[in-house]
Structure formats: structure tokens, C-alpha cells
Backbone as a printed PyTorch tensor [residue, N CA C, xyz], in Angstrom:
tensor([[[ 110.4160,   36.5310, -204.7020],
         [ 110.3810,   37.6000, -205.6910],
         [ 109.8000,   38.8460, -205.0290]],

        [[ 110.2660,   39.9520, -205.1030],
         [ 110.0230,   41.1280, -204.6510],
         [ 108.9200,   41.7430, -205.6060]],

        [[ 107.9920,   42.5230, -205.0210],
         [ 107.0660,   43.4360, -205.8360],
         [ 106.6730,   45.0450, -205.2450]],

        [[ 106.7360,   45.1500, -206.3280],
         [ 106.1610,   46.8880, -206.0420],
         [ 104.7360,   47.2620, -206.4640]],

        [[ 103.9840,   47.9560, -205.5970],
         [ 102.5870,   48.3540, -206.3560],
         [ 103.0760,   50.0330, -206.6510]],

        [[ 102.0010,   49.9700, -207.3810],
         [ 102.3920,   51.7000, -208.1230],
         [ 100.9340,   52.2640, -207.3630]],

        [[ 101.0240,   53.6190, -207.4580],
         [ 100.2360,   53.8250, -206.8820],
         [  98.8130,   54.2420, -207.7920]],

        [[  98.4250,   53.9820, -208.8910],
         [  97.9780,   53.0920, -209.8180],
         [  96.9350,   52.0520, -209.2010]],

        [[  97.5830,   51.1920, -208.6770],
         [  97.6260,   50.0390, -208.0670],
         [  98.0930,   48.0350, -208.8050]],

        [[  98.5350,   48.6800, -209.8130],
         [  99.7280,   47.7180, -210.7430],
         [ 100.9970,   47.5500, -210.4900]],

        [[ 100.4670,   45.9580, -210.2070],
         [ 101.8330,   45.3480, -209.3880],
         [ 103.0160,   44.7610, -210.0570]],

        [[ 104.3430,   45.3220, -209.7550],
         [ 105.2820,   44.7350, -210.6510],
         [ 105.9960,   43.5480, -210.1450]],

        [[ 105.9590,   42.4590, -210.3820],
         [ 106.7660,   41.3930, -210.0080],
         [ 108.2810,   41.9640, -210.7500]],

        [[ 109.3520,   41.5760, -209.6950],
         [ 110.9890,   42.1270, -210.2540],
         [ 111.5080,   40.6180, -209.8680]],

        [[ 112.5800,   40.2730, -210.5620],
         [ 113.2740,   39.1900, -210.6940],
         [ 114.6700,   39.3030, -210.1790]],

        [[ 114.9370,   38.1610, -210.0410],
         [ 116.3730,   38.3390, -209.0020],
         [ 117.3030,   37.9550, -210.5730]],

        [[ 117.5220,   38.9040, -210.3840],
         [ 118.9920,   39.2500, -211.3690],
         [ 120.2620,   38.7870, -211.1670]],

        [[ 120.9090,   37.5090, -212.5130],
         [ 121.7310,   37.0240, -212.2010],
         [ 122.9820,   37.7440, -213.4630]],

        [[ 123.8770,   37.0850, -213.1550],
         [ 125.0450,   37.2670, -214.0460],
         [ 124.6400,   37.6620, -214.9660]],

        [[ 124.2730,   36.7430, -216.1410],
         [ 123.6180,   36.7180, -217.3090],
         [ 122.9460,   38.0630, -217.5380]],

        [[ 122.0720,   38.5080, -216.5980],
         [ 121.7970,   39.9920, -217.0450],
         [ 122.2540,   41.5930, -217.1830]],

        [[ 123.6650,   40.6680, -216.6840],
         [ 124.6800,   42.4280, -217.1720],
         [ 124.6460,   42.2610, -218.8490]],

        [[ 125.0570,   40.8810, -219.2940],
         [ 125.1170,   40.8280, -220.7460],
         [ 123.9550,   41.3220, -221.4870]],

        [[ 122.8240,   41.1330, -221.0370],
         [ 121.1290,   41.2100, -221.3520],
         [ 121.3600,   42.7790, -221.4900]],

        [[ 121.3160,   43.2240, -220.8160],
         [ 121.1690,   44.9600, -219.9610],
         [ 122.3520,   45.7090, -221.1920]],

        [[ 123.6950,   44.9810, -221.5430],
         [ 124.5410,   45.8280, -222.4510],
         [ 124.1300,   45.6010, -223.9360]],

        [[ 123.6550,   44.1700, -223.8860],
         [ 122.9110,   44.0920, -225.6400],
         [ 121.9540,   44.5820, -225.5510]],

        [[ 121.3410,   45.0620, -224.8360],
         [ 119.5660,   45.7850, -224.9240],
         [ 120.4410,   47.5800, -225.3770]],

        [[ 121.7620,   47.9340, -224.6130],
         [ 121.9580,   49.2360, -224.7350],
         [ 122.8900,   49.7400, -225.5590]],

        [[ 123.4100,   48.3830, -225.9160],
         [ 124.0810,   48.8420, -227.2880],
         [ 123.1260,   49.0920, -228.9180]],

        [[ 121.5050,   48.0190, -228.7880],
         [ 120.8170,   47.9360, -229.4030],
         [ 120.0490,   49.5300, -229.7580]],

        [[ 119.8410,   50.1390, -228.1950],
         [ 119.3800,   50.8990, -228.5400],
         [ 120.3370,   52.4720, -228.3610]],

        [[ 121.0020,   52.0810, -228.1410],
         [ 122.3160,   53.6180, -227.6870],
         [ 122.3550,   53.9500, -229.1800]],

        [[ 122.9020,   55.2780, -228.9890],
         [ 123.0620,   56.4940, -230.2200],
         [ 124.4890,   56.0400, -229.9650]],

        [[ 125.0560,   57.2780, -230.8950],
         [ 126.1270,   57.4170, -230.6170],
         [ 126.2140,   58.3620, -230.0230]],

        [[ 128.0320,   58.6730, -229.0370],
         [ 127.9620,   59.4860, -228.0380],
         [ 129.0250,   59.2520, -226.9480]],

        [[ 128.9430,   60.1060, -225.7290],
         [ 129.8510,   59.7890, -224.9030],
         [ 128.6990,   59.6060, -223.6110]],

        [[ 129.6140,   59.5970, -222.7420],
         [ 128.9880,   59.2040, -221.6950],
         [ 128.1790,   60.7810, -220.9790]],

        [[ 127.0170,   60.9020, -220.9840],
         [ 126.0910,   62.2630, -220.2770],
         [ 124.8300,   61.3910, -219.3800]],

        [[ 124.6450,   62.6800, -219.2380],
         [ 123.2040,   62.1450, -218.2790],
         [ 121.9170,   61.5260, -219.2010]],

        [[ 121.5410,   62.0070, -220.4260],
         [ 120.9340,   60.7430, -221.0640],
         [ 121.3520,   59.6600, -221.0060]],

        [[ 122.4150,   59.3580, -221.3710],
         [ 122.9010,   57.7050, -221.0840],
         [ 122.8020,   57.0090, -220.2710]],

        [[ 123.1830,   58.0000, -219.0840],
         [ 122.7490,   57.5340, -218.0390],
         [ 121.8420,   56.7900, -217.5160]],

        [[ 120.5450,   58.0440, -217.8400],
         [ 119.3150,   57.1050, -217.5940],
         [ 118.2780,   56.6100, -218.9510]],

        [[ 119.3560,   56.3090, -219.7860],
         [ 119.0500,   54.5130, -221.0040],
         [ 119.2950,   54.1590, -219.4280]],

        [[ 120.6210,   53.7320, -219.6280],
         [ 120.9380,   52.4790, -218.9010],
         [ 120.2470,   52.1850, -217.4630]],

        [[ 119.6060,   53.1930, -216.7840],
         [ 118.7500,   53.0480, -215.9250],
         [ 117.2410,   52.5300, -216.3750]],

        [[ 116.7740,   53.0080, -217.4510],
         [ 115.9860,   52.2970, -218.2260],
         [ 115.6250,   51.0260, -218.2230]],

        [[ 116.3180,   50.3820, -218.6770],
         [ 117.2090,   49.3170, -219.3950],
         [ 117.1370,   48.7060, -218.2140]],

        [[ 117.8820,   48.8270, -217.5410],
         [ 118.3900,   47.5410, -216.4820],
         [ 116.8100,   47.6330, -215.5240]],

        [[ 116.0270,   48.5470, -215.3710],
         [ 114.7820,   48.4110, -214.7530],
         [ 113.8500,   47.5630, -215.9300]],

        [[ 114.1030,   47.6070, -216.6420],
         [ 113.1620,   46.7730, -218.0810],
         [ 113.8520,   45.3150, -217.7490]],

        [[ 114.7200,   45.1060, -217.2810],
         [ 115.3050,   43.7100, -217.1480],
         [ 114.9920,   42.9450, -215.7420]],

        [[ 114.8350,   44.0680, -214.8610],
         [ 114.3220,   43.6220, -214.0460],
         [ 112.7060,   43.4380, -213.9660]],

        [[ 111.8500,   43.6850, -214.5440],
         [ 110.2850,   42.8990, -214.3830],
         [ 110.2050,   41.9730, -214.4020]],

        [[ 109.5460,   40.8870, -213.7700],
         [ 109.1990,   39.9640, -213.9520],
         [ 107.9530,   39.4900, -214.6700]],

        [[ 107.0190,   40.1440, -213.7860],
         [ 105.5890,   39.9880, -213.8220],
         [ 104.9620,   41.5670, -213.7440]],

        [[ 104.1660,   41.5420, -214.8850],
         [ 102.9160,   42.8010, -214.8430],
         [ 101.3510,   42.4120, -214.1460]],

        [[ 100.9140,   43.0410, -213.2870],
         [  99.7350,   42.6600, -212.7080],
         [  99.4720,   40.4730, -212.7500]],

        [[ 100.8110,   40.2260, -212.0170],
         [ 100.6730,   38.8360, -212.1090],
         [ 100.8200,   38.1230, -213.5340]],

        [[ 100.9990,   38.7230, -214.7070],
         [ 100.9250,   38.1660, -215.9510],
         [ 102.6420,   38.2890, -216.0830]],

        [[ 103.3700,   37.0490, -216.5440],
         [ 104.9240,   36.6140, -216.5110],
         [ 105.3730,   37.2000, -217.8690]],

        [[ 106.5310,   38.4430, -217.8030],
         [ 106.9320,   38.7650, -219.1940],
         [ 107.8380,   38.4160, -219.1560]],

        [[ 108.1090,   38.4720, -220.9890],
         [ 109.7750,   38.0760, -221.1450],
         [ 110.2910,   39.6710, -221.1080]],

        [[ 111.8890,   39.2810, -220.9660],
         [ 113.1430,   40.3370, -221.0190],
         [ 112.5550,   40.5000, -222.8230]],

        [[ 112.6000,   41.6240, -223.0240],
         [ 112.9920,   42.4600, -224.4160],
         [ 114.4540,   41.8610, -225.0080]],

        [[ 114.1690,   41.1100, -226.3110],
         [ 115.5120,   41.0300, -227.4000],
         [ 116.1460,   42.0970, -227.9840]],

        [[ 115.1740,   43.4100, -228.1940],
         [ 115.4920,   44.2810, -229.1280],
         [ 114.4710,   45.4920, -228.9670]],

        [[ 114.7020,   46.1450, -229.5760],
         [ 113.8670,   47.9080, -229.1420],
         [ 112.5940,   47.7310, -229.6120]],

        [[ 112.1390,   47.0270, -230.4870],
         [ 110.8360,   46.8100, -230.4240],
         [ 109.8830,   45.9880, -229.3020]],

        [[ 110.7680,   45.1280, -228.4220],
         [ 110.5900,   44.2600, -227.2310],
         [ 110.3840,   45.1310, -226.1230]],

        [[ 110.6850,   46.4760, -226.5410],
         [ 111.5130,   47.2510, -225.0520],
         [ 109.8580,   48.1280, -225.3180]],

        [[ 109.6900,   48.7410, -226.5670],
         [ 108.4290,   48.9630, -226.7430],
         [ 107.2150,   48.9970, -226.4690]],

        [[ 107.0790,   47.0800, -226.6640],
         [ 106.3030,   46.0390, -226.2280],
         [ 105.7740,   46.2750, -225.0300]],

        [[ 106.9060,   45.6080, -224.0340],
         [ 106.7120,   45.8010, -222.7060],
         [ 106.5940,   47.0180, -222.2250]],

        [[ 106.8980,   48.0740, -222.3970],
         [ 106.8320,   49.5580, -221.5710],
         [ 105.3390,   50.2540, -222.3650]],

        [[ 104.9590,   49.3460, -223.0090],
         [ 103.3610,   49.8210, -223.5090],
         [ 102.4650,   49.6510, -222.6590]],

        [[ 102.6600,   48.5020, -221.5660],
         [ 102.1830,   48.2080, -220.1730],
         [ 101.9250,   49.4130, -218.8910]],

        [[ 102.5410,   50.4370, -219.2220],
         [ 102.7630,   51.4350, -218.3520],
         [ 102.2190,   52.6690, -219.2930]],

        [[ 101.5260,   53.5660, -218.5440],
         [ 101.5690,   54.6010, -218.7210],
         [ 102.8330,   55.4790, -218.4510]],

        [[ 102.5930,   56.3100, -218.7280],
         [ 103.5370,   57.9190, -218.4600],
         [ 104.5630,   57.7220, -217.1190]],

        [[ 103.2490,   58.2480, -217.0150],
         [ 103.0900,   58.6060, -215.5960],
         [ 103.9270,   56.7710, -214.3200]],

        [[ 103.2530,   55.6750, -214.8120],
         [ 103.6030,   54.8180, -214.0820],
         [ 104.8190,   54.3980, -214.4940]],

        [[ 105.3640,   54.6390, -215.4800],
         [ 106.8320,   53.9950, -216.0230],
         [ 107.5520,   54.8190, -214.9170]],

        [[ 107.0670,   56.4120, -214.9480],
         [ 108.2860,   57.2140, -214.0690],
         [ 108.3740,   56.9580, -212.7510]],

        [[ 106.7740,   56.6920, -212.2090],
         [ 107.2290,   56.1720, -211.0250],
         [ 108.0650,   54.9270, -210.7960]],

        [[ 107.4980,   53.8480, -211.4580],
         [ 108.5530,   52.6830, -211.9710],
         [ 109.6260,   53.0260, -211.5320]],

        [[ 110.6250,   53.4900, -212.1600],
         [ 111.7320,   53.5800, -212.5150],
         [ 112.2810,   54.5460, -211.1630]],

        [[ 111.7540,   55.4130, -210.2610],
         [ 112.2520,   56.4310, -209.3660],
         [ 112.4400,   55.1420, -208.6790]],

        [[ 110.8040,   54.1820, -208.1060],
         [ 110.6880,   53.4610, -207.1400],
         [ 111.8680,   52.2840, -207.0270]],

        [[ 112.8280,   52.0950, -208.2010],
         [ 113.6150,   50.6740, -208.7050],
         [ 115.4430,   51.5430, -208.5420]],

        [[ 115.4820,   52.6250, -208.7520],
         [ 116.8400,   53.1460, -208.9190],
         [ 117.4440,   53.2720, -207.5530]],

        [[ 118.2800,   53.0050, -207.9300],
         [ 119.0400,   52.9680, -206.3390],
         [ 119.0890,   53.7700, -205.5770]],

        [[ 119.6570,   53.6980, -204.4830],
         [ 119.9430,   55.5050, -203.7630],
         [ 121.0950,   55.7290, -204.0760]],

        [[ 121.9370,   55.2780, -204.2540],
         [ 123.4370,   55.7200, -204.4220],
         [ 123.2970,   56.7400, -205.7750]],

        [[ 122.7220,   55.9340, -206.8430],
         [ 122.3000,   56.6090, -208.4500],
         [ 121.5470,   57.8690, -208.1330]],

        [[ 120.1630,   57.9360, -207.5060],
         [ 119.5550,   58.9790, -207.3260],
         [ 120.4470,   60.1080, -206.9300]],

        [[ 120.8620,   60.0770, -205.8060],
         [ 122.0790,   61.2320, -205.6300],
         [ 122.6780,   61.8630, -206.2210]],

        [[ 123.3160,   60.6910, -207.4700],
         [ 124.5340,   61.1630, -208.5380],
         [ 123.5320,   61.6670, -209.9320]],

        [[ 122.4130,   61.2630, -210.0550],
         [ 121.8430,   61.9360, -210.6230],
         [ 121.2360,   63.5560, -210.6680]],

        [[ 120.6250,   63.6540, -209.5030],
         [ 120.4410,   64.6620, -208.8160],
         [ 121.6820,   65.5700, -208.6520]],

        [[ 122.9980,   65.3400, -208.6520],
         [ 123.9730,   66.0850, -208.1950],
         [ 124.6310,   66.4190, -210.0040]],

        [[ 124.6040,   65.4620, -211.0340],
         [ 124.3800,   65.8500, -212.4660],
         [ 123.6860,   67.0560, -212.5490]],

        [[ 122.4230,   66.4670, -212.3830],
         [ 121.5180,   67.4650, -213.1010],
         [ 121.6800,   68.9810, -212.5040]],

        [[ 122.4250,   68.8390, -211.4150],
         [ 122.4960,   70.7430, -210.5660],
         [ 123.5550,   71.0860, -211.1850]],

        [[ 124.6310,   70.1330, -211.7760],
         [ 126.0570,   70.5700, -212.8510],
         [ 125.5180,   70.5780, -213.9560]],

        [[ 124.5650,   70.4270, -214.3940],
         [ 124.3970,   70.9570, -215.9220],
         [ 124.7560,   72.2360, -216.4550]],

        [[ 125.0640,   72.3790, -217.6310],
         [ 125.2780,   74.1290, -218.1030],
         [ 123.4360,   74.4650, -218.0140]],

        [[ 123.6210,   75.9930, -218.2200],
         [ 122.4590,   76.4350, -219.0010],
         [ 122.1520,   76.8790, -220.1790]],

        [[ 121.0370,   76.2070, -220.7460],
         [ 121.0940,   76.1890, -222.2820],
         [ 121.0970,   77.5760, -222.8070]],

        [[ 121.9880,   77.5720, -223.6050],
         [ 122.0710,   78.7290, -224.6500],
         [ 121.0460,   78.8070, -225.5120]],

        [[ 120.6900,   77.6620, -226.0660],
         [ 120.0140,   77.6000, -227.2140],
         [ 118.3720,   78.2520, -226.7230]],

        [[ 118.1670,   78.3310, -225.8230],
         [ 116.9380,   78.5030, -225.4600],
         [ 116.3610,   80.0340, -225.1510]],

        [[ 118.2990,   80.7280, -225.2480],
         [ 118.0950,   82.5920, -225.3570],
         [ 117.9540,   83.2790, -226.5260]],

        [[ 117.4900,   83.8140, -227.1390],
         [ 117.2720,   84.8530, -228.2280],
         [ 117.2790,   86.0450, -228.2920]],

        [[ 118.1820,   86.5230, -229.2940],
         [ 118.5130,   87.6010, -229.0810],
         [ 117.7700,   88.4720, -230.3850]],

        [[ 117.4240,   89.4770, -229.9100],
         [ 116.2320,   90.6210, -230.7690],
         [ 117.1400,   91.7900, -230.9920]],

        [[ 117.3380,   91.9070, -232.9150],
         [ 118.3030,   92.7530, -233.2860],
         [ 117.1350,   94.1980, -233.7250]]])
């Protein structure tokens, strides 16, 4: 089993992920998905998500996978802020990081955020 320390110093046990947890990972994101199309929020649910499926162990203590959004709750109450994000940078792939990063420079710029003074 692979682990990561945060720099924190809370260690995440990650689990070797089988079949079974693509199904886990799409009922966790259909549970909690809006409705919508596919954007960069969704994105990273499902990056979320599939890093929530992968824990094993919190500071040596064995969790279960989350059934439902209150599970997902549960477990990510374990983390601060701050350590979920590192979490989640330290667990995402490189291939994803890229395509994320290369999203987020194609974004529009928000309109909603100009005002105009008549």
C-alpha cells in the first residue's frame, strides 16, 4: 500500500484500486453531481471523488469508501482546508494536471464580475 505524508505530517494510506471502483467513483458522482454538462467543475468532482476512493487509511486508522454525500462529508472532515488541497494536487495525475491547467488558461472572463456606472 502506498502512502503519502502531508506536510501537516498526516499520513494517508491509498488503496490499490480495483475494477469495482470505477462503479464506486460513478455512484459516489452521480450521487452527488448537479445537473449539467461536462466543465471544469465536474471535472474536479470527479477528481474529488476518485481521490476519496482512493484512501485507505487516515493517520493509520482504516476508513471505509463513502456510500453517499454524507459519507463523503464524513471522511473529508478528516482534513483540513488546506490538507484536502494538498491531498488531492499530491494524488492527481500528471497527465490531468496539465489538462487542467490548460482549461483553466481557456476559460472566458467573467462578465458578471464588471459593472457598469450609469
Amino acid at each position: 500500500m502506498a502512502e503519502i505524508v502531508l506536510s501537516t505530517g498526516k499520513k494517508i494510506g491509498l488503496r490499490e484500486k480495483k475494477g469495482q471502483h470505477h462503479f464506486i467513483e460513478r455512484r459516489l458522482l452521480a450521487t452527488c453531481g448537479g445537473e449539467g454538462g461536462q466543465n471544469v467543475g465536474g471535472v474536479m468532482s470527479s477528481l474529488a471523488i476518485q481521490a476519496i476512493v482512493r484512501i485507505d487509511t487516515i493517520d493509520g486508522n482504516k476508513v471505509s469508501i463513502p456510500e453517499d454525500e454524507a459519507g463523503i462529508f464524513v471522511l473529508m472532515d478528516n482534513f483540513t482546508y488546506e490538507e484536502w488541497d494538498e491531498f488531492e494536487r499530491l494524488t492527481l495525475p500528471q497527465n490531468l494536471k496539465v489538462s487542467i491547467e490548460q482549461a483553466a488558461k481557456n476559460l472566458p472572463t467573467s462578465l458578471g464580475s464588471e459593472t457598469e456606472s450609469n
